[in-house]
Structures are given as structure tokens and as C-alpha cells.
N, C-alpha and C positions, 0 to 999 in steps of 0.2 A: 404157695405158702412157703416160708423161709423155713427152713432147719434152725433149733435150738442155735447152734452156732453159727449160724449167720445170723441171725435176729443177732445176738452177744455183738457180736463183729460189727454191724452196723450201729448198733445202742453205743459204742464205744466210739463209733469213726462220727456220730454226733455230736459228743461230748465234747470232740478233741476238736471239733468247728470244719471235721474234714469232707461233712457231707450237708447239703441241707435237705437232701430227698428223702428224709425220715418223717412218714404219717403220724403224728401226735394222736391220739382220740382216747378221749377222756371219757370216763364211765361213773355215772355215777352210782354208788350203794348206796340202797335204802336203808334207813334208820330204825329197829323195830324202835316200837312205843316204848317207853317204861313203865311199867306196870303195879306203880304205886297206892297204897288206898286213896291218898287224894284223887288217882287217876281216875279208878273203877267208880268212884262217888260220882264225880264231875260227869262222867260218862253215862253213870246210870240215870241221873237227873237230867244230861240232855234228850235223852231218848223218852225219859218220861216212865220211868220203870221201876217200879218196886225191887228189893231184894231179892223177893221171891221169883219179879217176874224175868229179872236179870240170869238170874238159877234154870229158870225155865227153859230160858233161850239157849245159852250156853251148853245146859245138859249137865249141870250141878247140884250141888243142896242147896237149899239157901244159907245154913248152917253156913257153907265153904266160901259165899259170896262176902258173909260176915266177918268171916276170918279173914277175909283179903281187903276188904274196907276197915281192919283194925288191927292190920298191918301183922298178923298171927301166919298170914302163909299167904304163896301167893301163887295165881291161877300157872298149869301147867303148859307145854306149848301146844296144846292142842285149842285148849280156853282163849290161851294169847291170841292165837290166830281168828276166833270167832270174834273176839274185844277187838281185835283191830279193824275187822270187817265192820264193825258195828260203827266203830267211831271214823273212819271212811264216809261210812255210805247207811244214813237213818232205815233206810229203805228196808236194809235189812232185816229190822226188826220184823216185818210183815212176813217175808219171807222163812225166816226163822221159826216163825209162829207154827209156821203148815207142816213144818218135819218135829 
């Protein structure tokens, strides 16, 4: 593994066309969702879920499901992360159900 300043040294002696044995590899990041009320509607209709029962799974009120389908506030990252499992992978609905 290179040192801080040899990675620099060689990222520069690429640039300047002096080396070509520089390994390129690209990563990609993931994009979280955006967590719009259009989002959490569409979502909770694919799943086939009531407000309530969207609250259920999540571990919410329904009240807060409300406020996030009418754009008053919106889920925090612990919700995000359950919404985005959900809209992933249906399955999880099932899952979700037993805890």
C-alpha cells in the first residue's frame, strides 16, 4: 500500500502523461431515496398498505405517516432506512410484520 505521498506523486506523474501504470477503479455511491410524500404514497400503494399499516411496520403513528404523505414532516433516518428496505425488497413487508 502506497504512502499519502506517493499515491500524490503518482496521481500527478499520471496527469503529466509520465506514467501509465496508474490502477483507475471507480466506485460507485449509492443514492439514498428521496423521501417525498409523493414517495411514501407510491410506496405505501405498492406494498398494498394502509397508513396505519405502513406506521405499523415502520414503528410509527399513523398520525406521522400522515404528516409525511402531506408533506408536514418527514420520516427520520432510522424510518428512511426501513422505507428504503421496503421499497427494495416487498418481502419485507412479511418480515417486518413478525417484529
Amino acid at each position: 500500500m502506497l504512502s499519502i505521498e506517493e499515491s500524490i506523486k503518482e496521481y500527478e506523474a499520471m496527469f503529466q502523461g509520465k506514467t501509465n501504470e496508474v490502477e483507475v477503479v471507480t466506485r460507485t455511491i449509492p443514492v439514498r431515496p428521496e423521501f417525498s410524500a409523493e414517495t411514501i404514497k407510491e410506496l405505501r400503494k405498492n406494498i398494498g398498505a394502509t397508513q396505519a399499516t405502513l406506521a405499523n411496520l415502520v414503528g410509527v403513528s399513523t398520525r406521522t405517516v400522515e404528516a409525511w404523505e402531506s408533506n408536514r414532516s418527514e420520516p427520520n433516518r432510522s424510518a428512511q432506512k426501513l422505507l428504503t428496505l421496503l421499497m427494495q425488497d416487498k418481502s419485507f413487508v412479511d418480515k417486518l410484520q413478525l417484529i
